[in-house]
C-alpha positions in Angstrom: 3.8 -7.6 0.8 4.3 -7.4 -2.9 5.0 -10.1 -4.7 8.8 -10.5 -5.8 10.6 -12.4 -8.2 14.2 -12.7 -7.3 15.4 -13.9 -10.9 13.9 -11.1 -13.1 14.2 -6.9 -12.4 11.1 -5.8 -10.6 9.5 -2.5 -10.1 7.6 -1.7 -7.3 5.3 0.8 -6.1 6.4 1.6 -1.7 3.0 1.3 -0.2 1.9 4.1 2.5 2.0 1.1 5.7 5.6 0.8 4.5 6.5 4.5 4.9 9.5 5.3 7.3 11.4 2.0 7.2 15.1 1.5 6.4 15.6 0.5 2.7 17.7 -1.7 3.5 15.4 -3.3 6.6 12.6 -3.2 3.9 14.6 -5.5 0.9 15.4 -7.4 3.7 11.6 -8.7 4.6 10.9 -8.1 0.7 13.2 -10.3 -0.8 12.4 -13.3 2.1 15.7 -15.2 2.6 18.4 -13.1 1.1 20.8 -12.3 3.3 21.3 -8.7 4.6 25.1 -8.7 3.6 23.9 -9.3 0.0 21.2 -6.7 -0.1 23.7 -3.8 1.4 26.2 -4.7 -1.3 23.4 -4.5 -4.3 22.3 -1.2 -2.6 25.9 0.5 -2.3 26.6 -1.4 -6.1 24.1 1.3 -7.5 21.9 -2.0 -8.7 18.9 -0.8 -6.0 17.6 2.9 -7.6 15.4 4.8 -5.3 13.1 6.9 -7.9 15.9 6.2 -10.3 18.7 7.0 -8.3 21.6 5.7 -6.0 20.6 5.1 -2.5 22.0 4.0 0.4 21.0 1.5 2.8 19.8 4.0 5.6 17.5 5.8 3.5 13.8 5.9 4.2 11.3 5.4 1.7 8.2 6.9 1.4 4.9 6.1 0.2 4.7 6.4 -3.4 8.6 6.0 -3.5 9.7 3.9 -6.8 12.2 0.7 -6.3 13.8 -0.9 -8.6 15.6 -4.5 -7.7 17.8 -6.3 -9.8 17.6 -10.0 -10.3 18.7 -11.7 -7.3 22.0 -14.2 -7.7 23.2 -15.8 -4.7 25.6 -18.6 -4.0 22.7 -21.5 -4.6 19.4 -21.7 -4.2 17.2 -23.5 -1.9 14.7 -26.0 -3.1 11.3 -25.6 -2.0 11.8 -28.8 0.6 14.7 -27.2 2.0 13.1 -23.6 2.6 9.9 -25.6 4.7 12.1 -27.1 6.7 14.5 -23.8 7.2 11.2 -22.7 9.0 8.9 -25.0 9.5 5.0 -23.9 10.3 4.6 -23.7 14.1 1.0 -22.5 15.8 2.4 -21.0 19.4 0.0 -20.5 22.4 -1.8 -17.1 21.6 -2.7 -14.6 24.6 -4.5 -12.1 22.5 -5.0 -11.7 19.0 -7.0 -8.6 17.2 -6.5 -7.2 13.9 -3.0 -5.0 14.7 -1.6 -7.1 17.3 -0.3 -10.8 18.0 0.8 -11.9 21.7 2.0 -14.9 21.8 3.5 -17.4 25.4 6.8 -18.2 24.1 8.5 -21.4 24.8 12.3 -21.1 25.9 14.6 -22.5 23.8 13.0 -20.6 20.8 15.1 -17.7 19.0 12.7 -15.0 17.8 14.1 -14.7 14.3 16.7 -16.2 12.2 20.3 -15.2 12.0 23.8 -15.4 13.7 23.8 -19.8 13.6 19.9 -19.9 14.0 18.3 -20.9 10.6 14.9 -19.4 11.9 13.2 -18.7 14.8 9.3 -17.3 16.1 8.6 -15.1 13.4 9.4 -16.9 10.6 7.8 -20.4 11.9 4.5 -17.9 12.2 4.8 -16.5 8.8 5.0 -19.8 7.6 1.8 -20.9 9.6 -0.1 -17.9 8.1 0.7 -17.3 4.8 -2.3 -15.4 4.1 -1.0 -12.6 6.6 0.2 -9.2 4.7 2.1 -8.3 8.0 3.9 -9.8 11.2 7.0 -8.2 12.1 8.7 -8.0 15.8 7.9 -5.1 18.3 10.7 -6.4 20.3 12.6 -9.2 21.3 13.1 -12.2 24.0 16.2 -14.1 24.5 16.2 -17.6 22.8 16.5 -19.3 26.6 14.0 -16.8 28.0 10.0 -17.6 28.2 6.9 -15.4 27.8 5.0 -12.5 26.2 6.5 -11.9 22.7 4.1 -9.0 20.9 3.9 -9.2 17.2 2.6 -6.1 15.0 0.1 -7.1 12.0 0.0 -3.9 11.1 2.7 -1.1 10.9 0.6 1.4 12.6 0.9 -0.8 15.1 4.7 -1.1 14.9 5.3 2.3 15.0 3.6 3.1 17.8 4.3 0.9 20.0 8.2 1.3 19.0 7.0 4.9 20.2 5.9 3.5 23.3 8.9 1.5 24.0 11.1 4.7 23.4 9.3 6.2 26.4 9.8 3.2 28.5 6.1 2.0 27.7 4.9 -1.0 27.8 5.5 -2.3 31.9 7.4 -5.6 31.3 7.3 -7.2 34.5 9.4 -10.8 34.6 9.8 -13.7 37.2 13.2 -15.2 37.8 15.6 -17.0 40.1 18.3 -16.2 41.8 21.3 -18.3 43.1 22.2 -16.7 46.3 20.1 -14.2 48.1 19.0 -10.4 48.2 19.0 -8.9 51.4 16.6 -6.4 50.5 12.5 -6.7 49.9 12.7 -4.0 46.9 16.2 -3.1 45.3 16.4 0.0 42.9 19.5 -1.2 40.5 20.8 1.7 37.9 24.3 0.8 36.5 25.0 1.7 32.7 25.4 -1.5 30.5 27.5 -1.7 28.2 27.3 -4.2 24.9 30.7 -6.1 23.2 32.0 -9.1 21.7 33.0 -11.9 23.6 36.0 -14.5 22.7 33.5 -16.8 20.8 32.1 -14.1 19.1 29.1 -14.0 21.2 26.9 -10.7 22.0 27.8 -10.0 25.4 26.8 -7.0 28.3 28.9 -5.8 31.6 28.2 -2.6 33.6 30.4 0.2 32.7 30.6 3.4 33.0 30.8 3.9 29.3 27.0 1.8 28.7 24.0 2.9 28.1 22.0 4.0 30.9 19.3 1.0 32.4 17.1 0.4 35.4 15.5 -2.7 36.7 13.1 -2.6 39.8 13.6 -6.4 41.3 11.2 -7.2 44.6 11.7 -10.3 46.6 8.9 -13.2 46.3 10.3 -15.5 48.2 13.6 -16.9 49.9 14.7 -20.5 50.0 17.1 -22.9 51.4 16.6 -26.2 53.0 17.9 -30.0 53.2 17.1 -30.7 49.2 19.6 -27.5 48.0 22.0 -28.2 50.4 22.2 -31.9 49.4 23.2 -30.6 46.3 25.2 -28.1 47.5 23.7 -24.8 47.4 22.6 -22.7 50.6 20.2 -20.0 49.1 17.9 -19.3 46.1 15.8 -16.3 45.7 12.7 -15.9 43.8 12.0 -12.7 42.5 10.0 -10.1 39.9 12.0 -8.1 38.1 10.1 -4.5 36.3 12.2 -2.9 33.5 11.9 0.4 33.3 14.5 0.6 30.7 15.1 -1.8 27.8 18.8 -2.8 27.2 19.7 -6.4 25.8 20.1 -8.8 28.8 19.3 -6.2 31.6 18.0 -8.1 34.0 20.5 -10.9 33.5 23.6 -8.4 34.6 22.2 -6.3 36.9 21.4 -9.5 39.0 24.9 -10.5 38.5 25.9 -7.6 39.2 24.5 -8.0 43.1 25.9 -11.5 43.6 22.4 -12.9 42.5 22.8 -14.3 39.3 19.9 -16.3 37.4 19.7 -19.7 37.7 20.4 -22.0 34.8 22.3 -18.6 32.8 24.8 -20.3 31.0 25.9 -16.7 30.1 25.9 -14.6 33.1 25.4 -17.6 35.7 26.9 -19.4 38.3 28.5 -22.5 36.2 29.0 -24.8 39.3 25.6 -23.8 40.7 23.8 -25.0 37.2 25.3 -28.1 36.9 23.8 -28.7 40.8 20.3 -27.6 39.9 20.1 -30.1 36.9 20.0 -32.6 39.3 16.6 -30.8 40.8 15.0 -30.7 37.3 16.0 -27.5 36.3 17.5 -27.8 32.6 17.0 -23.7 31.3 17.4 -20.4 32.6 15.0 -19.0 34.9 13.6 -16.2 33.2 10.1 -15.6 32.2 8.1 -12.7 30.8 4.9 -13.3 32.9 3.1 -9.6 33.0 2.6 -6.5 29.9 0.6 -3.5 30.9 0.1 -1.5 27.9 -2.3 0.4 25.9 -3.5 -1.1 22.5 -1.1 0.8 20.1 -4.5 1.8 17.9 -7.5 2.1 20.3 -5.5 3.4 23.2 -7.5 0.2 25.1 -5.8 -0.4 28.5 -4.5 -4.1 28.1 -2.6 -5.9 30.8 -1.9 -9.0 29.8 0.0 -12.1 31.5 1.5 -15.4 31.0 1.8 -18.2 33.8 5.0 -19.7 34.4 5.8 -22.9 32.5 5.2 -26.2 33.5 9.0 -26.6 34.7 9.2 -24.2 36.2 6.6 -24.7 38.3 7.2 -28.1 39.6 10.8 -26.0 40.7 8.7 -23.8 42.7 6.8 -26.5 44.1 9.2 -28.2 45.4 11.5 -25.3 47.1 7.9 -24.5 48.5 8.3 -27.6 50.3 12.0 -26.4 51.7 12.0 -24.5 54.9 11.7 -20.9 53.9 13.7 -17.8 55.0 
């Protein structure tokens, strides 16, 4: 990543691993902590010249290509103090680690990047922890309140491809979760269109409509549960079960389980509000979802890789105890 200063012009040179991107989506990681509102105004201001000329922020740049960027003014600056602890250095449990790709277990509770309210999130506490690395950007994403495999490109070689990958439904993402209430079937097919809008609060939110994108989750039952310590606090049935995406929409397995009456326990979104308040008394105090299995071929040595992550410690003692509760 060149080297920047945000109170002087710079010129810069568009390296060949940084072919393809959005300019915009380029300034953006460039000019570390700028907001993206204020780079798509300098863009359409004319201030940004792409080989000496006007751009736009959709354009693609190309090795070679020449950038100019103007000095950088925004509202007040950040003192070094405040920008470490913006994003303070975290080390995360690694689950493989070579020279073009990062898998990390991540904790719930973690947003995987900055923006909309969060100050930072995964990526930028492991760019802080490695500042010596040229490149770690996002293959994809994890909600903040879900668990699990979170891959990381260190090269974008490896980003491309496996964005490649992801457009053909590649890599198998294969999740655990919980229901409250209970599928009647072993294996359920569910293919309803989701559809993404705004809630009230101004909150990303997903329904199934017609008028959504297309998605298909593959959810088998692991295991039914009921006994005297859920109906103590008032709940009849829970249902554990693995979801497969074979399609990729934001919160797809979230809806299309609330969509069949099943909704995930502790979803603060999407769940059962009654029904999570009950399970706090049990210990449970996040939402059930974890990424626990990626099958996938390395995105540069074609390498079969299937890779896994065991259920958090919470989680488990959960399962423990409906273990323990007379089973359906």
């Amino acid at each position: 990543m060149p080297t920047i200063s945000k109170d002087l012009v710079n010129h810069l040179t568009v390296a060949e691993e940084d072919a393809g991107q959005r300019l915009d989506n380029f300034l953006i990681k460039t000019l570390k902590g700028v907001p993206k509102s204020h780079i798509q105004r300098i863009i359409r201001a004319g201030e940004v010249r792409l080989n000496k000329k006007r751009c736009k922020p959709t354009d693609r740049i190309a090795g070679g290509d020449l950038l100019r960027i103007p000095p950088i003014r925004t509202a007040a600056k950040q003192r070094p103090s405040e920008m470490q602890a913006a994003a303070p250095a975290r080390l995360f449990d690694i689950v493989y680690e070579d020279d073009a790709l990062l898998v990390i277990n991540k904790p719930a509770g973690v947003a995987v990047h900055g923006g909309s309210g969060v100050s930072f999130g995964v990526i930028e506490q492991i760019r802080r922890a490695r500042p010596e690395a040229r490149y770690l950007e996002l293959v994809h994403r994890l909600d903040k309140d879900t668990s699990g495999l979170l891959m990381i490109a260190k090269k974008r070689s490896a980003l491309v491809k496996l964005h490649e990958a992801i457009r053909n439904d590649h890599p198998k993402k294969i999740y655990l979760a919980l229901g409250v209430g209970k599928l009647l079937q072993d294996k359920i097919h569910v293919k309803l269109p989701l559809f993404k809008y705004t809630g009230a609060q101004g909150e990303k939110m997903v329904r199934v409509s017609e008028n959504g994108q297309s998605a298909h989750t593959i959810f088998r039952v692991l295991g039914r549960y009921s006994g005297s310590v859920l109906h103590q606090i008032g709940l009849s049935d829970l249902t554990y079960i693995e979801a497969t995406l074979k399609t990729g929409r934001t919160h797809q397995i979230r809806v299309h389980l609330q969509s069949q009456a099943c909704p995930i326990a502790g979803d603060e979104r999407y769940g059962d509000y009654q029904a999570n308040k009950r399970l706090q008394k049990i210990g449970l105090k996040r939402m059930f979802l974890h990424a626990a299995e990626l099958h996938l071929n390395h995105p540069l040595t074609d390498e079969p890789l299937k890779l896994s992550a065991p259920l958090p410690q919470e989680l488990q003692q959960l399962m423990v105890m409906l273990a323990n509760q007379q089973a359906v």
